[in-house]
C-alpha angles and dihedrals in degrees: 000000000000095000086048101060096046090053095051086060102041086053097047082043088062095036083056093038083051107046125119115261115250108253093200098039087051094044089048093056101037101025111018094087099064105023101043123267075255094042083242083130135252114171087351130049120275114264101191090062104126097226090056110044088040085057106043127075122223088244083068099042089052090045091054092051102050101039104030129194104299105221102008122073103275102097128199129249118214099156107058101089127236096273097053093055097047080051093055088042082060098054087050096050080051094075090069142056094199112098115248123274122234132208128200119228097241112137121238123242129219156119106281088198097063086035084070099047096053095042089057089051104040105017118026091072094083105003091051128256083261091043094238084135118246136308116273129043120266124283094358137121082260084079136074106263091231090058118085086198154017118242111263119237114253097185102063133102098241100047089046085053100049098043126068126211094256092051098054082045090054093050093049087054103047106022123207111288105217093031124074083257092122117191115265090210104048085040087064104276125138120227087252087050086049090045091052089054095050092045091047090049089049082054091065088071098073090050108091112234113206132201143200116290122232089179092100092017108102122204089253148008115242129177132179120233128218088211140080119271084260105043088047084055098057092043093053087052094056092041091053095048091048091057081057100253129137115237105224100189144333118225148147122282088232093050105153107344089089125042111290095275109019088089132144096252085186096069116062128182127195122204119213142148141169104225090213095065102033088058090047096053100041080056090064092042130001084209089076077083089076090063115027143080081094120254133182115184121204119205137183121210123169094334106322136098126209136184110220126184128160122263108254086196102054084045092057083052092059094036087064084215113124082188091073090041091092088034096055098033085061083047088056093048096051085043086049097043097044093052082046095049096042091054104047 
């Protein structure tokens, strides 16, 4: 009986250990937040469109999720195993009815020179004259709200590793109904036209595409002040109204995590924005929210006061967005000269 027993569980532990991942839990958990928990879009670009997933192959679809879009939003996943992506795949294929299309790997010849001609005319408008896509991030409020979409980036590693020649040709042919991708042959080109574009945005993979360090970038900025907890508020008031900036509010780091007056008084954070940057900045990627408004928190420990902010441009590494990369290195400099100019 005893035997028995053991058996019947071993036997229910490996049915559980074997069973097939769940594609929409998966895609819930690792994709949801940025395409949509229907794939209709949100930060990233809706999946479920029908002129995208009836385009696109599985093989695509694998190789996007494991190698990303270096430098954009989409991030890569090297960690789910084979099988869990095969599983999220899945989900994805489930949006549609039409059997999936399937490219060859044949490469595509033309004339890169006339490739490029054509792609400024026809293309650079809203994929970008350097075909790093254009600027916002998918179905957010960084886009036009005429527009579905936000034109993909071409030039980019992960995008060059998941199509294949025949794919991008096919798109060009036939557009993306739905999207402002509008169809080159019914818009006047020629196949050998077709054929050059595609030649010229192959061409892009050779091209080394380079984004922000960390490697120097700390999580966050910190400076030491020569003055008392009260006297380095009041100079980083001064210092961020003279970079132009509106203090929103001064409180205390513990503000309502902690009972109105038990406070931490030692540990002081100032509010403060400049409307103008912080619009600008929302308009590249809606995820700046999650850091600005600007702080910059002051805390005394053991006699000494120090004046701590985050690092922006640690912050554009982990964003995977180059776009952010000028937006936050300016962030970096105003953080960097208001914590110098509060501690002379």
């Amino acid at each position: 009986m005893i035997k028995f027993t053991v058996l019947f569980f071993l036997l229910i532990v490996s049915g559980i250990a074997n069973a097939a991942p769940d594609g929409k839990a998966l895609f819930d958990k690792h994709c949801s937040a940025c395409h949509g928990s229907e794939g209709k879009g949100g930060v990233g670009v809706p999946l479920s469109l029908p002129s995208f997933i009836n385009s696109v192959s599985n093989e695509y679809l694998n190789r996007t999720i494991r190698v990303g879009r270096p430098g954009r939003i989409m991030p890569a996943f090297p960690q789910l195993s084979d099988a869990q992506v095969k599983a999220i795949v899945g989900h994805v294929r489930s949006w549609t009815d039409m059997p999936m299309v399937k490219f060859d790997s044949t490469p595509v010849t033309g004339d890169k020179k006339n490739g490029k001609e054509l792609f400024l005319k026809r293309c650079a408008q809203c994929h970008g004259e350097d075909g790093k896509g254009g600027k916002g991030t998918g179905v957010t409020f960084s886009r036009k709200r005429d527009l579905p979409i936000i034109a993909p980036a071409l030039n980019n590693s992960g995008f060059l590793a998941s199509a294949s020649d025949m794919m991008i040709k096919n798109t060009l042919i036939h557009g993306r109904d739905g999207t402002p991708m509008v169809s080159l042959l019914k818009a006047g080109l020629k196949e050998k036209d077709i054929n050059d574009v595609v030649a010229y945005v192959r061409s892009f993979q050779k091209l080394e595409t380079t984004s922000i360090s960390d490697e120097k970038n700390g999580a966050a900025i910190i400076v030491e002040s020569p003055y008392s907890l009260e006297e380095t508020v009041e100079n980083l008031k001064q210092a961020i109204e003279n970079q132009n900036f509106k203090l929103i509010r001064t409180d205390y780091l513990e503000h309502g995590f902690v009972d109105e007056g038990k406070e931490n008084k030692k540990q002081v954070v100032l509010h403060f924005c400049n409307f103008n940057f912080l619009f600008e900045a929302l308009s590249i990627d809606p995820r700046v929210g999650m850091f600005l408004p600007c702080r910059v928190t002051v805390v005394e420990h053991e006699g000494k006061v120090q004046m701590m902010t985050i690092n922006p441009m640690r912050l554009s590494k982990l964003f995977n967005n180059d776009g952010l990369n000028d937006a936050c290195k300016a962030m970096t400099e105003t953080y960097e000269s208001i914590l110098e100019d509060a501690s002379l």
